[in-house]
C-alpha positions in Angstrom: -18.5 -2.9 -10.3 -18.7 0.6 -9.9 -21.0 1.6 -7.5 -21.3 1.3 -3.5 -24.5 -1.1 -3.8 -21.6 -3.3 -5.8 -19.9 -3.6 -3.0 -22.7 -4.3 -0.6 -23.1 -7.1 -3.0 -19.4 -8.5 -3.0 -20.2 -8.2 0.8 -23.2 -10.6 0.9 -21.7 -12.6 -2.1 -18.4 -13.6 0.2 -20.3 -13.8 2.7 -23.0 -16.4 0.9 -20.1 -18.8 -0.1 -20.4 -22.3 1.5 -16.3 -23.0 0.1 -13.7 -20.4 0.3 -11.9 -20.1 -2.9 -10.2 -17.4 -4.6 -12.2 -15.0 -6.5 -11.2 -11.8 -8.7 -13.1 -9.5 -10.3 -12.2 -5.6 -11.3 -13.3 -3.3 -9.2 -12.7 1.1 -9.0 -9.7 1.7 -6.9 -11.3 4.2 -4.9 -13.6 0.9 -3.1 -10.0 -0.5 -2.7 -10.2 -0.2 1.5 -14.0 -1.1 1.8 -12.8 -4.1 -0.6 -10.2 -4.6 2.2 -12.3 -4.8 4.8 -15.1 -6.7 3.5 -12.4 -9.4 2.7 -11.3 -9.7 5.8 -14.6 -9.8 7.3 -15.2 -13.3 5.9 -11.7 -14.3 6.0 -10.3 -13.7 2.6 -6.9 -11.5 1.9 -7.5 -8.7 -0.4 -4.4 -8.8 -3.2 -4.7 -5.7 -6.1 -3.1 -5.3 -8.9 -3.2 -2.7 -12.0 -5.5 -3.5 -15.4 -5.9 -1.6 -18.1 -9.2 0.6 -17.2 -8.7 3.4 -16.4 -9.6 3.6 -12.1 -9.6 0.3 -11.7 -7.9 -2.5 -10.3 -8.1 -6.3 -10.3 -9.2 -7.8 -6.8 -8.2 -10.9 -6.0 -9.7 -12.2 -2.4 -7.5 -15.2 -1.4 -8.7 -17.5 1.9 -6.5 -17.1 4.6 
């Protein structure tokens, strides 16, 4: 994911999902607050942590 239409699709993607379960996927750290908010939008808690690329970070959107 690098782009801002990538996270318009992680928006409708959560937002498609009959079941909430976790999902992860790397995204640039810079979309790390849109991330944020588009998890909580359809419930999910946004949890980061560092990966190996270079400006990026692994997502991780837990239900709450």
């Amino acid at each position: 994911m690098g782009t801002r239409d990538d996270m318009g699709l992680l928006d409708r993607q959560l937002a498609a999902r009959l079941r909430r379960e976790r999902v992860g996927l790397t995204i640039p750290d810079r979309h790390r607050a849109e991330a944020a908010a588009i998890a909580r939008r359809h419930g999910y808690e946004l949890h980061v942590a560092d990966v190996a690329e270079p400006g990026c970070v692994w997502a991780e959107f837990r239900p709450t």
